[in-house]
N, C-alpha and C positions, 0 to 999 in steps of 0.2 A: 441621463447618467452615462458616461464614458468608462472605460475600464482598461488599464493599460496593466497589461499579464508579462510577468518577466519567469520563464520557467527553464527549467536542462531535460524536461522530455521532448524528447527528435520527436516521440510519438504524433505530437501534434503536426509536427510537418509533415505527415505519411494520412493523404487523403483517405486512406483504407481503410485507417486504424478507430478503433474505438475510442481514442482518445479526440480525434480530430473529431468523429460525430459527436464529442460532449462539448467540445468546445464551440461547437455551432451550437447548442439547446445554449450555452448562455449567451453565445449572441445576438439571441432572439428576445434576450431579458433588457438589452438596455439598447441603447442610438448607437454605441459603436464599440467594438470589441480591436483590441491593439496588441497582440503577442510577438513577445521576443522571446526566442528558444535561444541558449546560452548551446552553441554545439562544436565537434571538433572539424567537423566536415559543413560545408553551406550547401542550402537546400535552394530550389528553385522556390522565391514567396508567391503567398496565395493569398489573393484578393478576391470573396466571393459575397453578395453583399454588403454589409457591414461589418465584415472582420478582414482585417488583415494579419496576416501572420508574416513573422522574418525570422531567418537565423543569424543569428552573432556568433559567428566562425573565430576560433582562432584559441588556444589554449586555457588555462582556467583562468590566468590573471590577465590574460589579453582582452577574453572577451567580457568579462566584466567589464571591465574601461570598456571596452567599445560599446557597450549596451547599456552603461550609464551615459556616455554622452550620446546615443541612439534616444537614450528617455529622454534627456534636458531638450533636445531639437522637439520630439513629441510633444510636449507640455507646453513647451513657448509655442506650439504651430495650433494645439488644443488649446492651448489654457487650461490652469488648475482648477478652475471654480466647481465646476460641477465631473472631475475626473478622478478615479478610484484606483489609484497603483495596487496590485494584489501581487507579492511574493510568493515562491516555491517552498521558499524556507526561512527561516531567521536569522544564518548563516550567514555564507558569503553574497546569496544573491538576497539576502534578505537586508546587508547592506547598502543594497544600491535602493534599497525603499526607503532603507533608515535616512540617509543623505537628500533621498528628493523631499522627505517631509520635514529634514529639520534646518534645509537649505531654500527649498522651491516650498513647503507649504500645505504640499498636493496630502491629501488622505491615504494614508499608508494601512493595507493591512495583511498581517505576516500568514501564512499558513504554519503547518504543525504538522507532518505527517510523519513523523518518527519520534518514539519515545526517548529524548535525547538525554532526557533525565535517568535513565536509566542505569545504574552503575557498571555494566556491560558496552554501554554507548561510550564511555569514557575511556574501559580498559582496552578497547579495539583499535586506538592508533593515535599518532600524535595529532595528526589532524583533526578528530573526533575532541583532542583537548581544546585545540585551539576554538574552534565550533563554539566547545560549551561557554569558552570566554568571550568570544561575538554575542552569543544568545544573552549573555547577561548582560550585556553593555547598549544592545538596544531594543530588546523585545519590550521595554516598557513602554516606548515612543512611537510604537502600532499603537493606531485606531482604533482596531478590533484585533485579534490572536482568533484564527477557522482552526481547530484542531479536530482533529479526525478519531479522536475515541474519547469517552469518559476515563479512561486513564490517564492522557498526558493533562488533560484537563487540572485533574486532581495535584499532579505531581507539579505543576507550574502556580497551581494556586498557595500550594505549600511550600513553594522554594522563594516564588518575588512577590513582592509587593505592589498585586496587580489584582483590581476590580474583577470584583466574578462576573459583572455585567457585560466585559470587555472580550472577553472568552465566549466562544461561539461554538458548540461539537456539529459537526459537519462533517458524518463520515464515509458516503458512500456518493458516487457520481455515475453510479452506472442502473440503467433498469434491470433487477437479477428476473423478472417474472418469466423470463427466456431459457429459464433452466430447468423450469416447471417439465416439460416436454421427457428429461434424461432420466432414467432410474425407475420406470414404471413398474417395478416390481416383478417384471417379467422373471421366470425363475432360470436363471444360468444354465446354461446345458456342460460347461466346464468349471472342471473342480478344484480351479486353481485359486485363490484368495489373491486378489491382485489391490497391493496399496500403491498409493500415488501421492507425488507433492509436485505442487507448479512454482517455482521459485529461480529469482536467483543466486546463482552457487558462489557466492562470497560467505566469507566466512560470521559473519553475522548471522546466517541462516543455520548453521550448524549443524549441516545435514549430516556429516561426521557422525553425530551422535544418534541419528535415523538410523545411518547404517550399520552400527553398533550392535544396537537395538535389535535388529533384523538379525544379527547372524544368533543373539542369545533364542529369538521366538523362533529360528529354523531348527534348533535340536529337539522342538515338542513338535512344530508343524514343519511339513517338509513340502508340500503344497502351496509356496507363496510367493507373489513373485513384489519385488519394489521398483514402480516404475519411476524416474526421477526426470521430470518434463525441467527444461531452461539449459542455458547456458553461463558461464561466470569463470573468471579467473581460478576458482578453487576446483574445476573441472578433473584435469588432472593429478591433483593431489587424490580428488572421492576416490580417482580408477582404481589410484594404487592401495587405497585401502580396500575397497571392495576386495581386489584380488589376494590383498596377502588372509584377508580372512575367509578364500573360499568360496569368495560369495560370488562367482561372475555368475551362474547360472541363475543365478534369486534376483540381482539388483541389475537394472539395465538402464543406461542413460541415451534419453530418447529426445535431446536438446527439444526447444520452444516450436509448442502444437497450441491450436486452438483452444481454451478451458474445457468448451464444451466437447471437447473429442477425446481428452483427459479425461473427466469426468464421469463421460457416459460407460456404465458396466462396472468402473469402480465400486471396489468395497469396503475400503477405507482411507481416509485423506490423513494425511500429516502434516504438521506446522511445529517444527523444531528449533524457531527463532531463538538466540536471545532475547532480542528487543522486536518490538514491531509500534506502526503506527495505528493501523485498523488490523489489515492484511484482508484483500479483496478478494486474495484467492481463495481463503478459508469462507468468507458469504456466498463465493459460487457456490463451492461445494456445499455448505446447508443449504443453499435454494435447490440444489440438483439431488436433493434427498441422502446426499452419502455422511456415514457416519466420519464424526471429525475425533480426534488427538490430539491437542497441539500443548504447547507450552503457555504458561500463566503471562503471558504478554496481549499488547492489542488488546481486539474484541471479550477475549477470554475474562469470564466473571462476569460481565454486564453485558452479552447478549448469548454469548456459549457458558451456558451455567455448565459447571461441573456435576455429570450427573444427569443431567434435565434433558439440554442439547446437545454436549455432547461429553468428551472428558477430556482432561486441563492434569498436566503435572507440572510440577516444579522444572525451572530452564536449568537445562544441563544434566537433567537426574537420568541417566541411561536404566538404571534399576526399574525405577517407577515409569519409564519410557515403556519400558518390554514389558511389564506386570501388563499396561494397560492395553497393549496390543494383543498380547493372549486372550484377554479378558473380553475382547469384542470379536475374537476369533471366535472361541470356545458359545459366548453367549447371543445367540440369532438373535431374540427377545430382546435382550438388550440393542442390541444393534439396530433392529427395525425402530423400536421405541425412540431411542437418539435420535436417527436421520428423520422422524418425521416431526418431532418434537423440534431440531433444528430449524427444517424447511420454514417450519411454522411461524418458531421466534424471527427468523430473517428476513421473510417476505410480510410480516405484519408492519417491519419498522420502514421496507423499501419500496414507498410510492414514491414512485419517481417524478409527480407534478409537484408535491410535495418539497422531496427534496429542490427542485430546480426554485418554488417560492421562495423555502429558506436560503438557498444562495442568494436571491436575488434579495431577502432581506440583510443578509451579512453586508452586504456590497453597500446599500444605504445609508444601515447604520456609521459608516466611515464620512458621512456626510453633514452627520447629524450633528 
C-alpha cells in the first residue's frame, strides 16, 4: 500500500518537529509514504527512505491547483491500484481528494479534526460557511471519514446520510507516556497557583473568556498567576484586555514553549475553545498529571468526565468558568483526585503501537 498525504502543516517539513517524527512511524506502515504540505513559503523536500515530503508554495487557491496537478502526475507515475489519497480536512484540501476519486478512481479518505458541525464553527466567519457547504457536497464520496473524537463522530452521523462503518475515531498521533516523568507530586516551595493554556490565540479559542475569568477568581485569590503559551492573530487584542482589566501582573503571555516545559509545576490547565477537534494539548496535560477545566467540546464527556477527570462547563459561560477555577483552587482533594484520575483515563486509551495498527487499519480499509 502507497499513501499519498495532502496536508497545511509546515510542521511536517521541520525535521525537528514532532510532527515530522510521526509521520515517519506511518511510513514505516506501508511501501511508500507521499506528502504534500499546502504552504505560503517553500521548504527544502525531504527524501528519507520511503517517504517523500514536498511543499506546494504559493497562496491558498494557487497552491491547491498546484498540488492537485502535483497528485495527478503522482498517481499516473504510481498508479491508483494499490494507493490511498488521505486528506487534512474535507474542505478545501479535502477537495482535491474528492476530484482524484471521482475523476482518477484512487481511494480517498477525508480526516475530521475539528468539530465543523458545530454551531460556533458556522458563526466565526464566512469562510467557515462556505466549508460547511464543501463538507456537505463531498464528504460522502470518502472511502472512510478518520475523525478524531466521538463527538464529530456522532454529529456527522446525525447530520448525512453516512454508514457508521465508514467513520473511523482516530484521535491521538502522538506517544503521551513521556509526560509520565512531569508533576511528581513534589510539593512546591512557592505559593503562587500558576494556570496555563498552550493554544493558538485566534479567536475560536476564546481565550477572552479565560482571561475574564481570571480577573473575577483574582478578587477571592490574589496568589495566581495565568500563563498563556502560543502565538495567533488575537495576540494583541488579549494584551489589551488583560490590561484594561488590571490584569498585567496575573496574566503573562509567554508565546510557543515546549508542552512539556508548560506543563511541568502547573496547577491547572485550561481549554476555553468554542469548538475543538480532540485538542492534544488538554491529553498532555492529563498524561502530565495537572488538573484540567476546559469547555464541553472535543475530548470532554468521553474521555474528561465532568467530575471523574476533570471538570467541563458550558462554552462561553464566564460565570460557570470562575465557579470552577475557585473550586479547584480552594479544593486540594479534589484537585489531586482529578489529575490522577485523568492521567489514568488518557494513558489507558494512548498505546501508541496500538494507535499506529489502527492507522494502518484506517488506510486499508479504503482499499477494501
Amino acid at each position: 500500500m502507497k499513501i499519498l498525504m495532502i496536508s497545511t502543516d509546515v510542521r511536517i517539513g521541520q525535521k525537528e518537529s514532532q510532527a515530522f517524527e510521526r509521520t515517519k512511524k506511518y511510513a514505516d506502515l506501508v511501501e511508500s509514504l507521499i506528502v504534500l504540505v499546502l504552504t505560503k513559503k517553500k521548504f527544502k523536500k525531504i527524501r528519507e527512505d520511503n517517504i517523500f515530503i514536498y511543499s506546494v508554495y504559493g497562496f491558498r487557491i494557487k497552491a491547491l491547483i498546484k498540488a492537485l496537478i502535483k497528485a495527478l502526475k503522482i498517481i499516473k507515475k504510481e498508479g491508483g491500484g494499490n494507493l490511498v489519497v488521505t486528506t487534512q480536512d474535507v474542505f478545501e484540501v479535502g477537495l482535491i481528494g474528492f476530484m482524484l476519486s471521482r475523476f482518477r478512481g484512487v481511494a480517498w479518505q477525508g480526516q475530521v479534526h475539528t468539530d465543523f458541525l458545530s454551531p460556533y464553527f458556522r458563526k466565526e466567519s464566512w469562510k467557515n460557511k462556505i466549508r460547511l457547504k464543501i463538507a456537505g457536497m463531498i464528504i460522502g464520496e470518502a472511502k472512510i471519514l478518520r475523525v478524531v473524537s466521538e463527538r464529530i463522530k456522532k454529529s456527522i452521523e446525525n447530520r448525512y446520510n453516512i454508514k457508521k462503518d465508514k467513520i473511523i475515531v482516530l484521535p491521538i498521533g502522538e506517544d503521551l507516556s513521556k509526560y509520565r516523568e512531569l508533576n511528581n507530586n513534589k510539593e512546591k516551595e512557592e505559593q503562587i497557583f500558576r494556570i496555563v493554556t498552550l493554544s493558538r490565540l485566534t479567536s475560536e479559542k476564546n481565550i477572552s473568556l479565560a482571561i475574564r475569568a481570571i480577573e473575577g477568581v483574582k478578587r477571592k485569590f490574589k496568589e495566581i498567576n495565568f500563563l498563556i503559551y502560543g502565538e495567533g492573530p488575537e495576540e494583541e487584542k488579549l494584551k489589551r484586555l488583560r490590561d484594561e482589566l488590571n490584569l498585567e501582573e496575573e496574566v503573562r503571555f509567554e508565546g510557543w514553549q515546549d508542552s512539556k516545559k508548560v506543563l511541568n509545576g502547573a496547577d491547572l490547565f485550561l481549554l476555553t475553545s468554542n469548538y475543538e477537534g480532540f485538542s492534544l494539548a488538554v491529553a498532555e496535560a492529563m498524561a502530565a498529571k495537572v488538573p484540567v477545566i476546559m469547555t464541553e467540546v472535543g475530548l470532554a464527556g468521553w474521555i474528561l468526565k465532568d467530575g471523574v477527570s476533570g471538570l467541563t462547563v458550558p462554552v462561553a459561560n464566564r460565570i460557570k468558568l470562575e465557579e470552577a477555577i475557585k473550586k479547584i483552587i480552594q479544593e486540594k482533594k479534589l484537585r489531586k483526585e482529578l489529575a490522577l484520575r485523568g492521567r489514568e483515563m488518557i494513558l489507558k486509551m494512548n498505546n501508541f503501537e496500538d494507535y499506529l495498527n489502527r492507522y494502518k487499519i484506517a488506510m486499508e480499509k479504503c482499499l477494501v
